[in-house]
C-alpha positions in Angstrom: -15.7 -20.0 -5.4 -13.9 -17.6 -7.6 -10.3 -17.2 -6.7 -8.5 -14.2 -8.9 -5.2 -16.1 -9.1 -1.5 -14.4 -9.1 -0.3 -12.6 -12.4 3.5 -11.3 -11.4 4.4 -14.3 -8.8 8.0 -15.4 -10.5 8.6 -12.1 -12.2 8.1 -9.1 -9.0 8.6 -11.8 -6.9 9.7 -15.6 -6.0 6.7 -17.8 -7.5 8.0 -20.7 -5.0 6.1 -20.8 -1.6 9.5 -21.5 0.6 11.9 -18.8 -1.5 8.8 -16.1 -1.4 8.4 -16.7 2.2 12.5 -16.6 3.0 12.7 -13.6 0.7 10.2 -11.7 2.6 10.5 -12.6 5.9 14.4 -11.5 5.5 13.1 -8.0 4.2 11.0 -7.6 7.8 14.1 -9.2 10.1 16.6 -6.3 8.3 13.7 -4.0 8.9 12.9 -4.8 12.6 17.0 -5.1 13.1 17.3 -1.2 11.9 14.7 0.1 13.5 16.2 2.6 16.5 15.2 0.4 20.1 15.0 4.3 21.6 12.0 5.2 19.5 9.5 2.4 19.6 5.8 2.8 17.4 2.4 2.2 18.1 1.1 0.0 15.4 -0.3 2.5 12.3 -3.8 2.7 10.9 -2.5 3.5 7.4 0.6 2.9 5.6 2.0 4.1 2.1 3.8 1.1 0.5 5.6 1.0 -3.0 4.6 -1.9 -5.6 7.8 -2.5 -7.5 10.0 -5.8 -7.7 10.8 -7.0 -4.4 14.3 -6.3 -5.9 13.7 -3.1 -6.0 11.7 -1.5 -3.4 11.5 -4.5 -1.2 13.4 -3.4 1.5 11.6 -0.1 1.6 8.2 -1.7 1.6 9.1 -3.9 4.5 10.2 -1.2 6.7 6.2 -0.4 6.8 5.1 -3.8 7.4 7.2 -4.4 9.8 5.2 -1.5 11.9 2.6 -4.1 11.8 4.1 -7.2 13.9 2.7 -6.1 17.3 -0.7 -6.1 16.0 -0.4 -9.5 14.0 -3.5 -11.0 15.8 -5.3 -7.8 15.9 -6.1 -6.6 11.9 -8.6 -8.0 10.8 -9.7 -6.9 7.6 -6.9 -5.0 5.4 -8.7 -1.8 2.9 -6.2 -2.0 -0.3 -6.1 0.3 -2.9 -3.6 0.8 -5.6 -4.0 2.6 -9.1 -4.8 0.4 -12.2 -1.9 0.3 -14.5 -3.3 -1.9 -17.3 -7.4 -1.3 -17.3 -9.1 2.7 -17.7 -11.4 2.7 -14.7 -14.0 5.4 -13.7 -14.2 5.6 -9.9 -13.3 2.1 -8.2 -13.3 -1.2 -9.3 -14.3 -3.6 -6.9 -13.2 -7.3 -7.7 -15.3 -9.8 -8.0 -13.5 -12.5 -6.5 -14.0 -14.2 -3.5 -10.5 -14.6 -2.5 -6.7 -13.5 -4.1 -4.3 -16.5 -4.3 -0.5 -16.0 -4.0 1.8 -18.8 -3.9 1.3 -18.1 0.1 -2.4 -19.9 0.1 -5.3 -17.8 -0.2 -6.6 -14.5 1.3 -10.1 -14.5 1.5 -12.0 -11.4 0.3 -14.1 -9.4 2.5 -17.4 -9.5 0.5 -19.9 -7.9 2.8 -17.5 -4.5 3.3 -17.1 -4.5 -0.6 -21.1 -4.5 -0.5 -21.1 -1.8 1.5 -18.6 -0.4 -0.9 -20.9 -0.6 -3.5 -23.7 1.8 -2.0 -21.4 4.4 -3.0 -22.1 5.6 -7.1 -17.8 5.9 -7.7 -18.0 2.1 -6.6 -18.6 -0.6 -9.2 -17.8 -4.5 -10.1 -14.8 -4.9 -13.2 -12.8 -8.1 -12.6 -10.9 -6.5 -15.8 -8.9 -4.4 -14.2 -8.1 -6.9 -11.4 -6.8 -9.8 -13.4 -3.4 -8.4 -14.6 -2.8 -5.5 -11.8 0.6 -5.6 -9.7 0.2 -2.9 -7.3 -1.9 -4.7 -5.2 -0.9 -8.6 -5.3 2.5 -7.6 -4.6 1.2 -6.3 -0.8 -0.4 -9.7 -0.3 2.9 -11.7 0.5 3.9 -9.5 2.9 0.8 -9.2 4.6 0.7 -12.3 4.9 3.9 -13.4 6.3 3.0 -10.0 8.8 -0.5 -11.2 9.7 -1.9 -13.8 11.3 -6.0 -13.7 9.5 -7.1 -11.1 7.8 -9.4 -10.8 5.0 -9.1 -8.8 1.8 -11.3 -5.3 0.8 -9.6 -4.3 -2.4 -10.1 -1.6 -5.0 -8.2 -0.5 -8.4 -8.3 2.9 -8.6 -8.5 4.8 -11.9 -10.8 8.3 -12.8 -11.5 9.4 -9.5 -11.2 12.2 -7.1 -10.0 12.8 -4.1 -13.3 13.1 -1.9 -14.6 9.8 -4.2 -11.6 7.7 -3.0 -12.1 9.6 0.9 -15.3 8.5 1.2 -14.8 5.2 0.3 -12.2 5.1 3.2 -14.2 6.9 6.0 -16.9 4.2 5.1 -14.8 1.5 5.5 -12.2 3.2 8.7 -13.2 0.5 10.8 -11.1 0.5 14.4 -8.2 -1.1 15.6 -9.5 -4.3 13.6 -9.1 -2.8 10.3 -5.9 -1.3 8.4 -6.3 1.3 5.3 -3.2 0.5 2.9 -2.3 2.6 0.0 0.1 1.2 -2.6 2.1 3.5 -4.3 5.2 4.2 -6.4 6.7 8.0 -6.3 8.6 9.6 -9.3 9.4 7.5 -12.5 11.9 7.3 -14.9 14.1 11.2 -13.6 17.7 10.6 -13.3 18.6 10.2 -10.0 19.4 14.0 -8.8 15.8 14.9 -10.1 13.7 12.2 -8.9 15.4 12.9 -4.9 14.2 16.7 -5.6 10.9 15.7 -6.5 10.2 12.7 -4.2 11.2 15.0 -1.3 8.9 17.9 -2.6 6.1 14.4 -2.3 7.4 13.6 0.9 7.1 16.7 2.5 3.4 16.9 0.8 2.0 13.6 2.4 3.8 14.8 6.2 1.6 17.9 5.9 -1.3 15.8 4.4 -1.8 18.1 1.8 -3.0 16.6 -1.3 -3.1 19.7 -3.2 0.7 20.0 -3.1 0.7 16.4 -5.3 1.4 16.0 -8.8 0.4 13.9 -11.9 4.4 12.9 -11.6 4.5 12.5 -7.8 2.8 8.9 -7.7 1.6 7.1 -9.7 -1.0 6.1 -7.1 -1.2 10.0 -6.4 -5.2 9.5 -6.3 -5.6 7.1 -3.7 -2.5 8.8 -1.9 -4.2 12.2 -2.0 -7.6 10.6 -0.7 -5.7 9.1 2.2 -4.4 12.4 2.9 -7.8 14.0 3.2 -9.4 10.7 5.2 -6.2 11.1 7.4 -6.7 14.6 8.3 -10.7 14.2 9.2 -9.6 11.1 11.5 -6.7 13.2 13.3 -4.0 11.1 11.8 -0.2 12.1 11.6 2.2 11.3 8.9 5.6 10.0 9.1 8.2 9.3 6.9 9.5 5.6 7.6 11.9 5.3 4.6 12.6 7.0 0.9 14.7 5.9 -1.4 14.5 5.0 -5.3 15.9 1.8 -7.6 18.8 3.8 -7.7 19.6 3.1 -4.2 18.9 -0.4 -4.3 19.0 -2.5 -7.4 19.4 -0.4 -10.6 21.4 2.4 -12.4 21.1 5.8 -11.2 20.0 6.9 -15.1 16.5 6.5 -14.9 15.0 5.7 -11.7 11.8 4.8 -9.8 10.9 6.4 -6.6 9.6 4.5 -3.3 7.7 5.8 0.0 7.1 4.4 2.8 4.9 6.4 5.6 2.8 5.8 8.5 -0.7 7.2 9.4 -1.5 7.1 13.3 -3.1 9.2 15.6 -1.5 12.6 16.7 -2.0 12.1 20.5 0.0 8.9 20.2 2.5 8.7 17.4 4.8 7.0 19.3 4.7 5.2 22.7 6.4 5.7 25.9 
């Protein structure tokens, strides 16, 4: 069995199994605490998450996991895609892995989806550029603390295009079983007055799920963001805005700063319950 094992546990997060688990599952109870009791969700098909240090963007990332606790025994299978920071990729890398190991145990890798996958030319096997990435091991602990069982389909995302990284979702949409997660940091390194101008512009972009509005300094995840977008408006998906703030706000100086989303996908006719 080949088991990709964690490369930031003790630096973006606690490497211990009790303090990661305390650590996280304080994020969700602050988020669940401030969420408005007058305006309660339906759980989302797709969220927009940020990949920073827990430190840092944390609290805003937990604000969209906690959308997920009334369907911990319902997903499934979890789509992940975040952009490869480390590794040049053409299309999507698939890992070859069987399962991703955090200091939480082991999430097991859905290997007959990522087959599927791999019908598609943009779609290829590089454990390269999975060995070293951060944007999508730091989703793991929280997904798992949020979850129940679920198994893993994830891609690193480099050289691709909108309608490559949208088809790769509609194959994989699934139903109620299956949640599409985009990881993605906004603006880096503006002062702060410049990145709230330009994370707002992104903000406003992914509520009209408009990828054409994006920009190479929007996200760096911009490409799977954008191909969310396009997958969201085909499958009759709204976007809200959960939380936006940057490391500014929450753990770092106001100089240069990093920018964090968070924003859930569900469908128009029933955004929010009664």
């Amino acid at each position: 069995m080949r088991v990709r094992g964690p490369a930031v546990a003790g630096t973006f997060y606690p490497g211990d199994a009790a303090e990661l688990s305390s650590v996280v599952e304080g994020y969700l109870a602050t988020a669940l605490a401030e969420t408005s009791s007058d305006a309660p969700w339906v759980t989302p098909k797709a969220l927009i998450v940020p990949h920073a240090g827990y430190i840092y963007s944390g609290p805003i990332a937990a604000s969209a996991y906690a959308r997920l606790t009334r369907a911990r025994e319902t997903i499934r299978r979890v789509v992940l895609l975040g952009p490869s920071h480390r590794v040049a990729v053409r299309g999507l890398a698939a890992t070859t892995a069987d399962a991703f190991l955090t200091p939480l145990g082991e999430v097991p890798i859905d290997r007959e989806a990522l087959e599927q996958s791999l019908t598609l030319p943009q779609v290829h096997l590089a454990e390269g550029p999975h060995l070293l990435e951060h944007s999508l091991e730091v989703q793991l602990p929280f997904l798992q603390c949020v979850l129940t069982d679920f198994s893993l389909v994830p891609f690193s995302v480099g050289d691709a295009t909108t309608e490559e990284v949208r088809e790769v979702l509609d194959l994989l949409w699934g139903g109620d079983e299956t949640l599409i997660l985009i990881s993605s940091d906004l603006s880096h390194y503006y002062d702060y007055e410049n990145a709230c101008r330009l994370d707002a512009a992104t903000t406003s972009a992914i509520e009209a799920l408009d990828p054409e509005a994006l920009e190479l300094e929007s996200a760096c995840g911009r490409v799977p963001v954008c191909g969310l977008l396009q997958a969201a408006a085909r499958h009759s998906l709204k976007a809200s805005t959960i939380d936006h703030r940057n490391s500014g706000d929450t753990a770092g100086s106001r100089n240069q700063v990093v920018g964090y989303g968070a924003y859930a996908f569900s469908p128009v006719r029933s955004q929010y319950s009664s």
